[in-house]
N, C-alpha and C positions, 0 to 999 in steps of 0.2 A: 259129544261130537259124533256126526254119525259115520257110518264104515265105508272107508274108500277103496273099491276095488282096482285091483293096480294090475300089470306085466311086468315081471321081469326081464328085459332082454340089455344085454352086453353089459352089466352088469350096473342096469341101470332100473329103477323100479318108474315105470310110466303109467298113470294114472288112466282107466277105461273112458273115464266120464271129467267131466271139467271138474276142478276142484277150488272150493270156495276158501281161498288162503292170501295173504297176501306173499307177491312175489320174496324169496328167499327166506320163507318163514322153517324155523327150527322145529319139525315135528319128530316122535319116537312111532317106529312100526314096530310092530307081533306080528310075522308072516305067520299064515293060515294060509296052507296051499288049498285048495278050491277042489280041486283036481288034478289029470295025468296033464303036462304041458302038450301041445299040437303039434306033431313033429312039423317041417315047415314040408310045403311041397315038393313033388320033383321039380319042377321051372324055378321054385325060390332055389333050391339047394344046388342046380347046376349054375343060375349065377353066382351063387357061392363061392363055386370051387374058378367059376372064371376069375372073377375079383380076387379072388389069391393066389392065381398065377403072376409068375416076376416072367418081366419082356424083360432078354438079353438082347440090345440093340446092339452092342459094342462097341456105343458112343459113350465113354466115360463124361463126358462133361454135358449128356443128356439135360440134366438138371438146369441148366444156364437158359433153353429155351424154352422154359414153362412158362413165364407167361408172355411171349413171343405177340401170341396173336389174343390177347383177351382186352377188351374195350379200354 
């Protein structure tokens, strides 16, 4: 079989290139890292830090109007 380069991100190994398997198929990896990883950019890493900001609305029952307005 020949060598599939992958990413690891969130702790998940995602393939560069399409991969000729069928779906759910049981494979074993040997990481061989490549290289140094790419740290992510300044604009990736300040949404980052947005996306992990918690909103205090101090509406405890916030939760109830999620999906209020979705089709």
């Amino acid at each position: 079989m020949r060598t599939i380069h992958a990413l690891y991100e969130k702790s998940v190994f995602r393939p560069t290139t399409p991969v000729d398997l069928p779906e759910g198929s049981e494979i074993r990896i040997e990481p061989q890292p490549v290289g140094e990883p790419t740290p992510p950019s300044p604009h990736l890493r300040r949404v980052y830090e947005l996306l992990n900001q918690s909103e205090d609305t101090g509406d405890p029952h916030l939760s109830q109007w999620h999906d209020k307005h979705q089709p």
